[in-house]
Chimera marker file (.cmm) of the C-alpha trace (Angstrom):
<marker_set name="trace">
<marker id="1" x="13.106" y="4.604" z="-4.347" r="1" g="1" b="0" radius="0.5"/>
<marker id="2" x="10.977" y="7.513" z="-3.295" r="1" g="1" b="0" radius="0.5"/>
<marker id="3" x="7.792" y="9.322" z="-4.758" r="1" g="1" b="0" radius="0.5"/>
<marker id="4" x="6.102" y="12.456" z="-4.228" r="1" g="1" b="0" radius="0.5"/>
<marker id="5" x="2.327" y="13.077" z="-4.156" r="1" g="1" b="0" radius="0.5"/>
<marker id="6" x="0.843" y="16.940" z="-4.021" r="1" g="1" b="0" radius="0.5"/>
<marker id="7" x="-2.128" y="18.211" z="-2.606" r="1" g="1" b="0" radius="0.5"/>
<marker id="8" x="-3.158" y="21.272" z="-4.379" r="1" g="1" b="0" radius="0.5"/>
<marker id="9" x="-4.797" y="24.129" z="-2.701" r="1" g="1" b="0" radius="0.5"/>
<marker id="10" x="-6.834" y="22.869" z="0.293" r="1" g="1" b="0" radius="0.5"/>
<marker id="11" x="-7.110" y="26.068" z="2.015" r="1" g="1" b="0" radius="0.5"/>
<marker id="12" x="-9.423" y="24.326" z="5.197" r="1" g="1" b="0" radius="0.5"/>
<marker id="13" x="-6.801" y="22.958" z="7.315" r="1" g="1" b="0" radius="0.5"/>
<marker id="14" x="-8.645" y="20.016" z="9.025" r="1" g="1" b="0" radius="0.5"/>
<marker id="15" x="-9.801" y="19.189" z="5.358" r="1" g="1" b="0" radius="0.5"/>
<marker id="16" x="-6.367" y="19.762" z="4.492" r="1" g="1" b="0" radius="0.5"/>
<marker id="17" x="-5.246" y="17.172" z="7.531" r="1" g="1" b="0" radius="0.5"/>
<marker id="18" x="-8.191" y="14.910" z="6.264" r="1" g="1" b="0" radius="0.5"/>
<marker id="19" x="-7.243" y="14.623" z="2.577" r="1" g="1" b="0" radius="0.5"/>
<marker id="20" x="-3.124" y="14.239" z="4.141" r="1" g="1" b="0" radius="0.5"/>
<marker id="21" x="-4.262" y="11.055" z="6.068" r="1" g="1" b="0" radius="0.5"/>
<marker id="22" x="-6.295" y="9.809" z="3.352" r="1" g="1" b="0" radius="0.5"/>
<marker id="23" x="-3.005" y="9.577" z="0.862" r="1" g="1" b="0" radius="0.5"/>
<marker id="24" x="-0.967" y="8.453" z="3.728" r="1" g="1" b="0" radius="0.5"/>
<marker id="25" x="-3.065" y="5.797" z="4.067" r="1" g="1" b="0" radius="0.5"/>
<marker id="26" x="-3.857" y="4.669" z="0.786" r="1" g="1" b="0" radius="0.5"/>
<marker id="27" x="-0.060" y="5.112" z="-0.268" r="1" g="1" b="0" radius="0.5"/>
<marker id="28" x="0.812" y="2.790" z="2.591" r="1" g="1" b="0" radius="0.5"/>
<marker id="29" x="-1.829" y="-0.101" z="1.715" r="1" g="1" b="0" radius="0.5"/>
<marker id="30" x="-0.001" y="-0.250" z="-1.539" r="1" g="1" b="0" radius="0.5"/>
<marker id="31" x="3.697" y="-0.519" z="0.052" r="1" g="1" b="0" radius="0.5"/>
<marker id="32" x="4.690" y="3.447" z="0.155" r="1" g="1" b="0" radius="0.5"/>
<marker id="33" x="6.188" y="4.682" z="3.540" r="1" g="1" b="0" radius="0.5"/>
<marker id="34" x="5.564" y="7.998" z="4.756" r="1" g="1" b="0" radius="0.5"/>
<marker id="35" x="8.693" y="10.195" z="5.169" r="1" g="1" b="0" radius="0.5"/>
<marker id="36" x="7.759" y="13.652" z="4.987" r="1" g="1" b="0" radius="0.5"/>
<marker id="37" x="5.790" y="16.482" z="4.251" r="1" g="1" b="0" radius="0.5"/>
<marker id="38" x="6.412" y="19.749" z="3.400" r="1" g="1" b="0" radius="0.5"/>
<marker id="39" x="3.786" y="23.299" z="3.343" r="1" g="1" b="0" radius="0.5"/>
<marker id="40" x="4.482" y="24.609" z="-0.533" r="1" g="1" b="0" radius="0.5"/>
<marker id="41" x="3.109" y="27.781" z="-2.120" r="1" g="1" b="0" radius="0.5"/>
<marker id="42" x="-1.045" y="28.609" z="-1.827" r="1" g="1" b="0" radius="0.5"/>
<marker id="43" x="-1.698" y="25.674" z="0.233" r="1" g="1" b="0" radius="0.5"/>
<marker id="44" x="-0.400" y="23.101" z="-1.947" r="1" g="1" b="0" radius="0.5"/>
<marker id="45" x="1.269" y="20.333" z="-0.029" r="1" g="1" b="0" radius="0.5"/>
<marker id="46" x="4.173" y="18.028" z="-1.059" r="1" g="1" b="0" radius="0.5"/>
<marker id="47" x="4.237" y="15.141" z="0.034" r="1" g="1" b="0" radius="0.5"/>
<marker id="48" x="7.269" y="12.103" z="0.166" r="1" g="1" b="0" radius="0.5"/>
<marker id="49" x="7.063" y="8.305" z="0.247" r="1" g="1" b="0" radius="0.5"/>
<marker id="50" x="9.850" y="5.643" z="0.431" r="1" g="1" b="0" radius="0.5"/>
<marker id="51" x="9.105" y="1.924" z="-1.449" r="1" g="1" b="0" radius="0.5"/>
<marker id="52" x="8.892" y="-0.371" z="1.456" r="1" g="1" b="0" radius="0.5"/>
<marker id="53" x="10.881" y="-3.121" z="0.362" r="1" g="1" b="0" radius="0.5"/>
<marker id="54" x="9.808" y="-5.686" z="2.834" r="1" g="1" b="0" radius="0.5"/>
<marker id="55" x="5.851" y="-4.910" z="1.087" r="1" g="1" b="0" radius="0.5"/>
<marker id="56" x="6.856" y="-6.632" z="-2.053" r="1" g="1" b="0" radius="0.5"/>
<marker id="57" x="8.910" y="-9.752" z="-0.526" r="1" g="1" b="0" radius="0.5"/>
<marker id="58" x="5.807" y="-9.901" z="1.644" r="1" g="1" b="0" radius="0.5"/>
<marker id="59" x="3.605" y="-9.769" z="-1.599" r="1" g="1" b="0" radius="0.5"/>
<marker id="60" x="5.219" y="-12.280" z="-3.692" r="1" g="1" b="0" radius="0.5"/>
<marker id="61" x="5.670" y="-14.950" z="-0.332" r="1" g="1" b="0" radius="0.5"/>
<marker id="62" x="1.702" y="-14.961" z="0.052" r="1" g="1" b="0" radius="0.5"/>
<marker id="63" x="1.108" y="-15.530" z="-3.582" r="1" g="1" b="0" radius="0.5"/>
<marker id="64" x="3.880" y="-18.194" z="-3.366" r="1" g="1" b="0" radius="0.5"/>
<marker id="65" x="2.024" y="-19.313" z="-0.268" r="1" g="1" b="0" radius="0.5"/>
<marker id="66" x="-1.768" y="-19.306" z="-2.245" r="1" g="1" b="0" radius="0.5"/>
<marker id="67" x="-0.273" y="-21.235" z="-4.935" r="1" g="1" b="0" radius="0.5"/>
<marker id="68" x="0.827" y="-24.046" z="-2.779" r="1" g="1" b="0" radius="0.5"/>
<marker id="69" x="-2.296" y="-23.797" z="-0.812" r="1" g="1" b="0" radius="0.5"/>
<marker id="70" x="-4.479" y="-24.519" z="-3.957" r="1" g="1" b="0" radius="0.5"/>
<marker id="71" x="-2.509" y="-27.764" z="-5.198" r="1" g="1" b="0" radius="0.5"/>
<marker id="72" x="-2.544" y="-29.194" z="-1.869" r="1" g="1" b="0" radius="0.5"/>
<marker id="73" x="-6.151" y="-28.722" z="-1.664" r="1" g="1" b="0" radius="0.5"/>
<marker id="74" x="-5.928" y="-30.354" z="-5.099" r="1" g="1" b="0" radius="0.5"/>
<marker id="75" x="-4.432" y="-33.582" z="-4.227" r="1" g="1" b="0" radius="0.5"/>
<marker id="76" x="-6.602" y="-33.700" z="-0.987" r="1" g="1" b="0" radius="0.5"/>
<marker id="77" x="-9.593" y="-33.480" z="-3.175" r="1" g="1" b="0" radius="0.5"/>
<marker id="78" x="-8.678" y="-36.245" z="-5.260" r="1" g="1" b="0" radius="0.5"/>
<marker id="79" x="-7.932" y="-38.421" z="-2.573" r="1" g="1" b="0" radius="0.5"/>
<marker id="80" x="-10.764" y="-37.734" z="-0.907" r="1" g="1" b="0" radius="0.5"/>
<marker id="81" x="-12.940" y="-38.168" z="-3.845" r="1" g="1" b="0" radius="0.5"/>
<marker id="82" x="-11.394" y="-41.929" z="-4.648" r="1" g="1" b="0" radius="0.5"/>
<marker id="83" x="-12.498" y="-43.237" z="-0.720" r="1" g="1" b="0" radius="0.5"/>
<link id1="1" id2="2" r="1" g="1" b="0" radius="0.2"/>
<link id1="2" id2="3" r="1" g="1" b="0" radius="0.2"/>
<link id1="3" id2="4" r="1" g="1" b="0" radius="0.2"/>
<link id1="4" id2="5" r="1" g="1" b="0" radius="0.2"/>
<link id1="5" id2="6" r="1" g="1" b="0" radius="0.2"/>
<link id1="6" id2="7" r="1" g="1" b="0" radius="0.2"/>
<link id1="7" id2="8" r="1" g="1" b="0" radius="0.2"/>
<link id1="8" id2="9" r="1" g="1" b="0" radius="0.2"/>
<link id1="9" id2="10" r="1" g="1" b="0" radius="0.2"/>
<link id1="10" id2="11" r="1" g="1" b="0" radius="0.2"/>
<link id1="11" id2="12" r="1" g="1" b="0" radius="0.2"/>
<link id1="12" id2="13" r="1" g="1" b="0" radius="0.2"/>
<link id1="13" id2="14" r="1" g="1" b="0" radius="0.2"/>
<link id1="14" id2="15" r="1" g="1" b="0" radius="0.2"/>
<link id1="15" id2="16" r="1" g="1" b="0" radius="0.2"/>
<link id1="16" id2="17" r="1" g="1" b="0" radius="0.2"/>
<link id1="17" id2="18" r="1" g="1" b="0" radius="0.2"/>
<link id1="18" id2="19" r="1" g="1" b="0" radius="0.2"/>
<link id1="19" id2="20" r="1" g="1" b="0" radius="0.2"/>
<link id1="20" id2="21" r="1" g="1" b="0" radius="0.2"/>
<link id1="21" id2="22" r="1" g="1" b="0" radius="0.2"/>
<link id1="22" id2="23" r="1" g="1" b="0" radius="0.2"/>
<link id1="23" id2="24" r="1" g="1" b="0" radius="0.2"/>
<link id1="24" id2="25" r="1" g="1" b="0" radius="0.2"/>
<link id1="25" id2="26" r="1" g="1" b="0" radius="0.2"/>
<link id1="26" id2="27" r="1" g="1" b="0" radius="0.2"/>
<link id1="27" id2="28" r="1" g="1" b="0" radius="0.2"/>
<link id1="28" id2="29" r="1" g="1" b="0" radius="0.2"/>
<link id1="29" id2="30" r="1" g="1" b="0" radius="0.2"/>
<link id1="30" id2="31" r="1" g="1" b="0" radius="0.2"/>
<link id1="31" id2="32" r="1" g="1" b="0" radius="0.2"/>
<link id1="32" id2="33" r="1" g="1" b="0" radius="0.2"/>
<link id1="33" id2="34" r="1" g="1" b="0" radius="0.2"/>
<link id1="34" id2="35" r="1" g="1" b="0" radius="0.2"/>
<link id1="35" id2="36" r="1" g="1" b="0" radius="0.2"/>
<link id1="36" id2="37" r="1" g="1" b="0" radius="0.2"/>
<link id1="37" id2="38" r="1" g="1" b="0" radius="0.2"/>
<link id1="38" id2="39" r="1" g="1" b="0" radius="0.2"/>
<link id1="39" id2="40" r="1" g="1" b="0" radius="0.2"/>
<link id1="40" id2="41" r="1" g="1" b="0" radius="0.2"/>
<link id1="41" id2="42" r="1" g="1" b="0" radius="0.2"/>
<link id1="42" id2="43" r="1" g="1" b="0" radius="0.2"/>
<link id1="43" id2="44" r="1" g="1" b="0" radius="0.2"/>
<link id1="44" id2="45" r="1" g="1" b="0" radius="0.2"/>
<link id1="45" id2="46" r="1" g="1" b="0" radius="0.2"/>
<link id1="46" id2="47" r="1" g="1" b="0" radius="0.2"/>
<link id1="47" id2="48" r="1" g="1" b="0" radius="0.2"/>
<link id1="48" id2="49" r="1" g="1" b="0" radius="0.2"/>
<link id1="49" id2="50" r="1" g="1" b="0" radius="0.2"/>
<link id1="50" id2="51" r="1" g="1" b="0" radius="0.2"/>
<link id1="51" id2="52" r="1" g="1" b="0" radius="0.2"/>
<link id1="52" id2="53" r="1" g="1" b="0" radius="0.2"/>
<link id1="53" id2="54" r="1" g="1" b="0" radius="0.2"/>
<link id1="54" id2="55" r="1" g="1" b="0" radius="0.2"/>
<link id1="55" id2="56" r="1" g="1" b="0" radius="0.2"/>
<link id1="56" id2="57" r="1" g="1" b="0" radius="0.2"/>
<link id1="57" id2="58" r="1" g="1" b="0" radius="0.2"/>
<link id1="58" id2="59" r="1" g="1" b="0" radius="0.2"/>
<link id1="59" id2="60" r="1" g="1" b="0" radius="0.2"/>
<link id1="60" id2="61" r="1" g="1" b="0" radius="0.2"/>
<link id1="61" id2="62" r="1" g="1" b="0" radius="0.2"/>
<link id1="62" id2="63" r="1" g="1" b="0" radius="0.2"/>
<link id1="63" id2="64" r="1" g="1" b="0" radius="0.2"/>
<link id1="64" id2="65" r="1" g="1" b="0" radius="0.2"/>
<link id1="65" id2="66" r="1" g="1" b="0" radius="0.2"/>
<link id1="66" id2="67" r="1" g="1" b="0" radius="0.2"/>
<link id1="67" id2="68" r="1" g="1" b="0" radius="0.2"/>
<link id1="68" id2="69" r="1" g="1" b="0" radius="0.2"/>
<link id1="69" id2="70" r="1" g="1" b="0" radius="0.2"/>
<link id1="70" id2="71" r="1" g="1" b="0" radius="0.2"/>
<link id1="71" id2="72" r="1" g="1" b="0" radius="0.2"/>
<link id1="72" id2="73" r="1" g="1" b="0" radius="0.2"/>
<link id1="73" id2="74" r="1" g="1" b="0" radius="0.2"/>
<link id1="74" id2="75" r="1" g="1" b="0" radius="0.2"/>
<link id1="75" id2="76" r="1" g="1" b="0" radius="0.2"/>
<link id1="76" id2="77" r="1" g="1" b="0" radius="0.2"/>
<link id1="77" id2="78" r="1" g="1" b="0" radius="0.2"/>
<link id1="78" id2="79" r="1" g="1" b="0" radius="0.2"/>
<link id1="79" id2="80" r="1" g="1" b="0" radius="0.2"/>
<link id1="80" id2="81" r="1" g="1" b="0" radius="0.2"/>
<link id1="81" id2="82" r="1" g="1" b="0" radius="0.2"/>
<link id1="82" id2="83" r="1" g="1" b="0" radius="0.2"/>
</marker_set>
């Protein structure tokens, strides 16, 4: 699945650079790849991201992972607390 993101008329281009990075990253913290950009009319700027489909595997093992972490600190607990 891909999605596209525009920047709308940054004329400064190290702003324009600045804001670019800033969407790369935040797109990529939430499991969007970077493929592409591409210079549209008046400085706009469109820009492409693929779904990473490893993020969301990854997401759902470490909630898998959290939940068997809590019930094992559970049942340690409860032993502990009977000694």
């Amino acid at each position: 699945m891909y999605k596209t993101e525009i920047l709308k008329g940054i004329k400064d281009t190290k702003l324009r650079a600045e804001k670019l990075s800033e969407l790369i990253n935040n797109q990529t913290k939430i499991g969007w790849d970077f493929e592409g950009a591409i210079h549209a009319h008046k400085y706009d700027v469109i820009v492409i991201f693929k779904e990473n489909p490893s993020y969301k595997l990854n997401q759902d093992i470490n909630k898998g992972i959290k939940k068997v972490t809590s019930k094992f600190n559970k049942v340690v607990d409860a032993i502990n607390s009977k000694e």
